[in-house]
OpenMM code with the backbone's topology and positions (N, CA, C; nanometers):
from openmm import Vec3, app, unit

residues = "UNK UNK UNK UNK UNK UNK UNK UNK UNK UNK UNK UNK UNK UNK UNK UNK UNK UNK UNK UNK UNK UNK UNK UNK UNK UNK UNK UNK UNK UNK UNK UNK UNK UNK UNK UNK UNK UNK UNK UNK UNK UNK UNK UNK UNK UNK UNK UNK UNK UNK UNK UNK UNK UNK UNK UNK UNK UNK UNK UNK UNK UNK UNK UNK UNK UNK UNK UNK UNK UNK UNK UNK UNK UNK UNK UNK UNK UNK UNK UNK UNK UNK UNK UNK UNK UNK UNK UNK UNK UNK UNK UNK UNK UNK UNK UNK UNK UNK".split()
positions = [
    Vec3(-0.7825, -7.1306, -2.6493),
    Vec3(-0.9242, -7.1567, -2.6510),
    Vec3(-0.9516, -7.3075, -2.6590),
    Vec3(-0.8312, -7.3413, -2.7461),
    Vec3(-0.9177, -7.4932, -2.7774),
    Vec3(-0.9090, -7.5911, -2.6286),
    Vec3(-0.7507, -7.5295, -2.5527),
    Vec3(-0.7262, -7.6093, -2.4504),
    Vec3(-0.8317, -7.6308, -2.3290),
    Vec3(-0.8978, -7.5070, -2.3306),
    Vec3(-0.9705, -7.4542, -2.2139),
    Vec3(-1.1089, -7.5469, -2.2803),
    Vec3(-1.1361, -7.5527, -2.4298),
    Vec3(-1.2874, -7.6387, -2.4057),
    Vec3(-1.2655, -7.8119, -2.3946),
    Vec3(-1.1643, -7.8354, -2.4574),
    Vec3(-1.0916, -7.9355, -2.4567),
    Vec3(-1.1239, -8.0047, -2.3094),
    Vec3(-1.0774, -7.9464, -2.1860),
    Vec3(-1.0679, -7.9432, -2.0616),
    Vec3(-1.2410, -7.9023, -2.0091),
    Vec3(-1.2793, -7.8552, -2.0360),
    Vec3(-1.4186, -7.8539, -2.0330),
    Vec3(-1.5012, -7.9725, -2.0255),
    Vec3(-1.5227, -8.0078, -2.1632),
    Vec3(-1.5448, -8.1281, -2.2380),
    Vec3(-1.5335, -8.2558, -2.1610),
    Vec3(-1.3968, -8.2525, -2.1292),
    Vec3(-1.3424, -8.3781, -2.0818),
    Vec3(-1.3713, -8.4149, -1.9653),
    Vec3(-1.4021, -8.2681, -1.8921),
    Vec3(-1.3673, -8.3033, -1.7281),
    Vec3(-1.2093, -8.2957, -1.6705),
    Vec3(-1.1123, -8.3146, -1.7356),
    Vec3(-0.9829, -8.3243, -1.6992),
    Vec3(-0.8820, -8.2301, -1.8028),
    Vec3(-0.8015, -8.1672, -1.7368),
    Vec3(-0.6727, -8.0727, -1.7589),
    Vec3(-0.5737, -8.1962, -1.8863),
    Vec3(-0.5975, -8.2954, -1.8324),
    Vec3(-0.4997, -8.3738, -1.9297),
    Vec3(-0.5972, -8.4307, -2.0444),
    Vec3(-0.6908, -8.3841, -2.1058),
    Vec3(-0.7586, -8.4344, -2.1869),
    Vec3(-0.6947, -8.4975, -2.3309),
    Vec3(-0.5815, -8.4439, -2.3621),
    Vec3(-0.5135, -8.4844, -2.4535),
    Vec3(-0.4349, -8.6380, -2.4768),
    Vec3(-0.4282, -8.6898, -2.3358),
    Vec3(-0.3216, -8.8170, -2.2764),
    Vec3(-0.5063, -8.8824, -2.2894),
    Vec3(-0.6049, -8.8543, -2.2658),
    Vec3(-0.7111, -8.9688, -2.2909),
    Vec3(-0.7542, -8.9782, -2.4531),
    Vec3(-0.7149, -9.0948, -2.5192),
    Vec3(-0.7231, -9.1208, -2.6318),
    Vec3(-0.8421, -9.1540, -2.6233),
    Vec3(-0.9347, -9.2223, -2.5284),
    Vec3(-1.0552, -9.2461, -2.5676),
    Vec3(-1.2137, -9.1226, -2.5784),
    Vec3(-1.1479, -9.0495, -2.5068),
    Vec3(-1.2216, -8.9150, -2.5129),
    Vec3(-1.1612, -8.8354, -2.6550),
    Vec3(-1.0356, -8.7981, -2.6985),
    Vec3(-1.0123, -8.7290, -2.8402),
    Vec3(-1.0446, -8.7595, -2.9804),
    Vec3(-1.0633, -8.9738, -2.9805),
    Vec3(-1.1122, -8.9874, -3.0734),
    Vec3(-1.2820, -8.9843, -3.0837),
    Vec3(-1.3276, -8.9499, -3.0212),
    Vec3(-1.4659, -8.8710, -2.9891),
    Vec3(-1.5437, -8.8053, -3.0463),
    Vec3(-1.4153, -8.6627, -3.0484),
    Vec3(-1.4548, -8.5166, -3.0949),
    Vec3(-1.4418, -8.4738, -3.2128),
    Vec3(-1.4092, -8.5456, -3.2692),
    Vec3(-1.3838, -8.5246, -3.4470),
    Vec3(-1.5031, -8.5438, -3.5036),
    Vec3(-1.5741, -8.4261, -3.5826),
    Vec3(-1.6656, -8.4404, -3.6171),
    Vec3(-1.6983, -8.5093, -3.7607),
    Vec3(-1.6088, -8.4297, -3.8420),
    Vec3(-1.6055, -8.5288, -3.9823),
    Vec3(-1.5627, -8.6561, -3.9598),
    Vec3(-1.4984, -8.7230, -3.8722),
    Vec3(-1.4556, -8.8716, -3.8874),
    Vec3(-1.6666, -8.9422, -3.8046),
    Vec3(-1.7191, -8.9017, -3.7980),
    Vec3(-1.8475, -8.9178, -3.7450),
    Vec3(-1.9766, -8.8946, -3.8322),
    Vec3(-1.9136, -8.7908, -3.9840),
    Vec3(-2.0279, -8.7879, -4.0521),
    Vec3(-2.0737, -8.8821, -4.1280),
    Vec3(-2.2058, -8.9441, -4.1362),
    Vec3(-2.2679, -9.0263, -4.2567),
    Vec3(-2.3692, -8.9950, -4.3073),
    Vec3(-2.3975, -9.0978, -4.3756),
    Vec3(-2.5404, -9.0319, -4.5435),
    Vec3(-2.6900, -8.9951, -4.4255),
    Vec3(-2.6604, -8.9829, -4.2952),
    Vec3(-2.7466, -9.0130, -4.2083),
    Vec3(-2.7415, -8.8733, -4.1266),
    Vec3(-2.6492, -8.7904, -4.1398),
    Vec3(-2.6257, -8.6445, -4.0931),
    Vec3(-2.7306, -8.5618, -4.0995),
    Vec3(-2.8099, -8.4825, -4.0493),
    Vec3(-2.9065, -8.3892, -4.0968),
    Vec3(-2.8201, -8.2899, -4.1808),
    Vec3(-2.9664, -8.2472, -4.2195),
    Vec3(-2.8810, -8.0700, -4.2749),
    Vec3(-2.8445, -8.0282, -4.2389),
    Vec3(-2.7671, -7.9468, -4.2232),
    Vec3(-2.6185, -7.8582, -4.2012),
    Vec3(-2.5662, -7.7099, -4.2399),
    Vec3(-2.5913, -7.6193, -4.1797),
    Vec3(-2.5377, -7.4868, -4.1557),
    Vec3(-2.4103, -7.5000, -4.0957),
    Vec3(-2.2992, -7.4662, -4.2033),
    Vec3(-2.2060, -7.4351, -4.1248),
    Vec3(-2.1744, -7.2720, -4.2116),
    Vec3(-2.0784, -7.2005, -4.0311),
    Vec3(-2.0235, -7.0235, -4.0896),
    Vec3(-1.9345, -7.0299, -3.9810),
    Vec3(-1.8445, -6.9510, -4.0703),
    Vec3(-1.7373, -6.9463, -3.9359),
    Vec3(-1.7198, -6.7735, -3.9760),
    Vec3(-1.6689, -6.6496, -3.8757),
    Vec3(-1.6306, -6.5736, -3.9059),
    Vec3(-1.5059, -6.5420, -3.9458),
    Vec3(-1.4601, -6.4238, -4.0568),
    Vec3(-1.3024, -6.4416, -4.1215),
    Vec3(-1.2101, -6.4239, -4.0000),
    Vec3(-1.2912, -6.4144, -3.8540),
    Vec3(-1.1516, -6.4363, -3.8083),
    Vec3(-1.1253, -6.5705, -3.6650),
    Vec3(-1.2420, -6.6303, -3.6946),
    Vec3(-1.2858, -6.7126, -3.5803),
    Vec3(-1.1388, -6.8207, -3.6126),
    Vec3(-1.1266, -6.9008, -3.5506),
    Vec3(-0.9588, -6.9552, -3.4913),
    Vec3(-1.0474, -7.1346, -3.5652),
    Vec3(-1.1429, -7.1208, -3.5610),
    Vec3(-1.2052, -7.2740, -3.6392),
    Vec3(-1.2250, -7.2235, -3.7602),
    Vec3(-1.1872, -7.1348, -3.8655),
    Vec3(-1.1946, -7.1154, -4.0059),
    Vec3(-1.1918, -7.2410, -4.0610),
    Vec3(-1.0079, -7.2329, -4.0231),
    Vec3(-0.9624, -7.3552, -4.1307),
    Vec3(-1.0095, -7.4888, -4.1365),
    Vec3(-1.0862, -7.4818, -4.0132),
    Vec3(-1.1163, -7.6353, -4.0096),
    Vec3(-1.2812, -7.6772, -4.0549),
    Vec3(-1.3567, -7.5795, -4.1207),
    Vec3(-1.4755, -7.5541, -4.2085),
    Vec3(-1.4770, -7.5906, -4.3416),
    Vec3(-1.4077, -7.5901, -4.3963),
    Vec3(-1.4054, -7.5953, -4.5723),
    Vec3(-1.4066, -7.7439, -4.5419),
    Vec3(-1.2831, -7.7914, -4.4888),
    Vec3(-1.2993, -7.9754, -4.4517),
    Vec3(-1.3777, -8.0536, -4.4031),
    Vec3(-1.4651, -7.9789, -4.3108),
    Vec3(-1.6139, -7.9995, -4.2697),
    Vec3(-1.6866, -8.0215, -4.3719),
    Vec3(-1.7015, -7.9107, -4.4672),
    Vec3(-1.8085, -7.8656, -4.5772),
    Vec3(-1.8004, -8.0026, -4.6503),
    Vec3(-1.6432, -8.0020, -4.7144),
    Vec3(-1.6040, -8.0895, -4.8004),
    Vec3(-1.6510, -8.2275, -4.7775),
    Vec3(-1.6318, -8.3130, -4.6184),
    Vec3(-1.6766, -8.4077, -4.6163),
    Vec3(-1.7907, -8.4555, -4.6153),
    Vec3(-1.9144, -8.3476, -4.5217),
    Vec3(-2.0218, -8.3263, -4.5501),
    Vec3(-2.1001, -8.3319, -4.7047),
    Vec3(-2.0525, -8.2916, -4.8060),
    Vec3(-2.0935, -8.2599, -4.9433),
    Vec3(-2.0467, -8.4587, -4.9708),
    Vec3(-1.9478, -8.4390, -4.9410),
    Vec3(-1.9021, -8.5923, -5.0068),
    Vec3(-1.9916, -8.7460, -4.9529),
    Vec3(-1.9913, -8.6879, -4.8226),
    Vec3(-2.1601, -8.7976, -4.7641),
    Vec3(-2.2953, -8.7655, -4.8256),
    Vec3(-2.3289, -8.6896, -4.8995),
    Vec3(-2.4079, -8.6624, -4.9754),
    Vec3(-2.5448, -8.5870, -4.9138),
    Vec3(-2.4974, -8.4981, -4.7630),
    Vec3(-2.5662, -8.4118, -4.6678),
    Vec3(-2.5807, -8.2446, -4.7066),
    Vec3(-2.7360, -8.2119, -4.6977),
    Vec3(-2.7463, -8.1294, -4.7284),
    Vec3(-2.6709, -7.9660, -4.6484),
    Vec3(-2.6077, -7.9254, -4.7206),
    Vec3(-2.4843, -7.8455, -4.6400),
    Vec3(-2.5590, -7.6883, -4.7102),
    Vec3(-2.5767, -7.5692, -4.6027),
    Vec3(-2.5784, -7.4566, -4.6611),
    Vec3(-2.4112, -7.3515, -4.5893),
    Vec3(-2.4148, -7.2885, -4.6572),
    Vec3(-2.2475, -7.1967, -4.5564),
    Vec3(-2.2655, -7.0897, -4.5638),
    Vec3(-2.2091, -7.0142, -4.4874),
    Vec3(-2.1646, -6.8409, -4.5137),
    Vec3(-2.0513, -6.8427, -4.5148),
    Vec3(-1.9555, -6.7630, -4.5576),
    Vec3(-1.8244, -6.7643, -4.5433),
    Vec3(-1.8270, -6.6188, -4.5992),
    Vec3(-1.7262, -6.5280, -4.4759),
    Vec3(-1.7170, -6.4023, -4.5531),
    Vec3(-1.5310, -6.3890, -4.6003),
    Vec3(-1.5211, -6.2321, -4.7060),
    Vec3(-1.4046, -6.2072, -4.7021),
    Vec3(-1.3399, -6.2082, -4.5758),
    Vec3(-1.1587, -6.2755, -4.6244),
    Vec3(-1.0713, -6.2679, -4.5550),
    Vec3(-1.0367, -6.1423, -4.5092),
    Vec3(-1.1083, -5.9803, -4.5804),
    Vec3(-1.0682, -5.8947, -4.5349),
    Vec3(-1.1943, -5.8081, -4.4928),
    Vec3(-1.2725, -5.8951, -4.4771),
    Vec3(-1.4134, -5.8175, -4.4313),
    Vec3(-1.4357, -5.7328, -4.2982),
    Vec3(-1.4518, -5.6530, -4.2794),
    Vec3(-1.4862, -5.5377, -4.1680),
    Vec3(-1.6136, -5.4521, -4.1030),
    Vec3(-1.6332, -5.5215, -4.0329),
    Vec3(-1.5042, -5.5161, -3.8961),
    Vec3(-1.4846, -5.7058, -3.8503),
    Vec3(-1.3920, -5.7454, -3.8454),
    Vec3(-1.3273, -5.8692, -3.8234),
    Vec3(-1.4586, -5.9773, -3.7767),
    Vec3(-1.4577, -6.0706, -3.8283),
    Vec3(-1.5985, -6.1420, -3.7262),
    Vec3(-1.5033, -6.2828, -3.6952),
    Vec3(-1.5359, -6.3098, -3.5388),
    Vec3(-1.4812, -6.3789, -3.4649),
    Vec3(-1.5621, -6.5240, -3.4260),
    Vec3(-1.5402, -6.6255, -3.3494),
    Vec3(-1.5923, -6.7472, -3.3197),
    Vec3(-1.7909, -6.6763, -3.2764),
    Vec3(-1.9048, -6.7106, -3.3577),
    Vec3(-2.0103, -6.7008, -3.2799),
    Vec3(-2.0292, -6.5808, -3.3473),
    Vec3(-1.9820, -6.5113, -3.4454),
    Vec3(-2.0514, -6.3505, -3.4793),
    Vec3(-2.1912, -6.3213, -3.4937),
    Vec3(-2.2240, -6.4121, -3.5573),
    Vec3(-2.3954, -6.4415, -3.5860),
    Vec3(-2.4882, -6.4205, -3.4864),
    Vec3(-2.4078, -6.4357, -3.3247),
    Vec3(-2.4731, -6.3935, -3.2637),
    Vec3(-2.4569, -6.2784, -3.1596),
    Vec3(-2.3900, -6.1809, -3.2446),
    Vec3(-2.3537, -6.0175, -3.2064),
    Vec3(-2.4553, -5.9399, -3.3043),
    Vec3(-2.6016, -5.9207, -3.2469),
    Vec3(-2.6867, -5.8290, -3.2619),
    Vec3(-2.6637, -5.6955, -3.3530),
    Vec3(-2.5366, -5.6580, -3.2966),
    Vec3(-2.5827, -5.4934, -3.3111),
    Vec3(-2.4561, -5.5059, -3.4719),
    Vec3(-2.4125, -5.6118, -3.5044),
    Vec3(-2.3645, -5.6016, -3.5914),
    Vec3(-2.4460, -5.6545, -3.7327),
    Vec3(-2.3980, -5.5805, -3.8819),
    Vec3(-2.5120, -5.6417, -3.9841),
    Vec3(-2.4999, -5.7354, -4.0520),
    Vec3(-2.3946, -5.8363, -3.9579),
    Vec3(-2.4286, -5.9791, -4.0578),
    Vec3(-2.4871, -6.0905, -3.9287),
    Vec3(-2.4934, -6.0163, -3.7661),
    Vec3(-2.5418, -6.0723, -3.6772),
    Vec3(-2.6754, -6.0905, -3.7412),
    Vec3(-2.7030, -6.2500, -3.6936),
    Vec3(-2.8218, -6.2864, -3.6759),
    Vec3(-2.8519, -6.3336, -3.8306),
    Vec3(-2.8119, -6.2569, -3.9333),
    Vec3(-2.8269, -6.3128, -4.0982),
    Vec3(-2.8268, -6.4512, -4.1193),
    Vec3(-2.9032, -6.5018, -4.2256),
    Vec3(-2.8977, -6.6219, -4.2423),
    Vec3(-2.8854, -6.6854, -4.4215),
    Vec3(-2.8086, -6.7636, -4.4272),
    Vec3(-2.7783, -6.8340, -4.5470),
    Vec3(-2.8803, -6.8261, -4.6592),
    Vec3(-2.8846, -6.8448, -4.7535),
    Vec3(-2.9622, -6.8157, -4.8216),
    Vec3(-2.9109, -6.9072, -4.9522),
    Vec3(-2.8028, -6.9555, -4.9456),
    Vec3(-2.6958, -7.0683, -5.0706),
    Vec3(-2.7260, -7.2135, -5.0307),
] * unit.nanometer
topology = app.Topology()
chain = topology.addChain("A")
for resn in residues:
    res = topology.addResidue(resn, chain)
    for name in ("N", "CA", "C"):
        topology.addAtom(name, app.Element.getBySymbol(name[0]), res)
C-alpha cells in the first residue's frame, strides 16, 4: 500500500531514490504550535496504527489541540485504513467525543 501511494504522490515508481520528495511527507517532522486541531483514528487493523500514537505524541508535545479514537486490538469485526467511512458499520461515521 504504502509503495503504490508513495508512487502516486510522487509521480514516479522510484520515489524512494528522490530524497527531496521523502523528506516532504513526514508529517510530525512538519508539526508546530501553529497546527490546527487535530482528529486523529486509525482502525485496530489499519497498516498506519503504529505510526498514530507518535503522531498524537508529537502533536500533544507542540501544544495542538489533538482529539483520537483508538479502538481494541481485538475489536470486531476488524476496522481497517478509512473505517469511519464504512456506513453500514457502528463505529462508521462516529465521532470523538475525548
Amino acid at each position: 500500500m504504502l509503495y503504490a501511494v508513495g508512487w502516486a504522490y510522487s509521480s514516479t515508481r522510484r520515489y524512494r531514490a528522490n530524497s527531496s520528495f521523502t523528506s516532504t511527507i513526514s508529517v510530525p517532522e512538519r508539526v508546530t504550535d501553529q497546527f490546527p486541531p487535530t482528529f486523529v483514528t486509525a482502525g485496530n487493523t489499519d497498516p498506519l496504527l503504529p505510526q498514530s500514537p507518535a503522531l498524537v505524541a508529537t502533536l500533544i508535545a507542540k501544544g495542538v489541540d489533538v482529539n483520537t479514537l483508538f479502538h481494541d486490538k481485538d475489536h470486531l469485526p476488524a476496522l481497517g485504513h478509512e473505517y469511519q467511512l464504512d456506513l453500514d458499520l457502528a463505529t462508521g461515521g462516529r465521532r470523538s467525543t475525548g
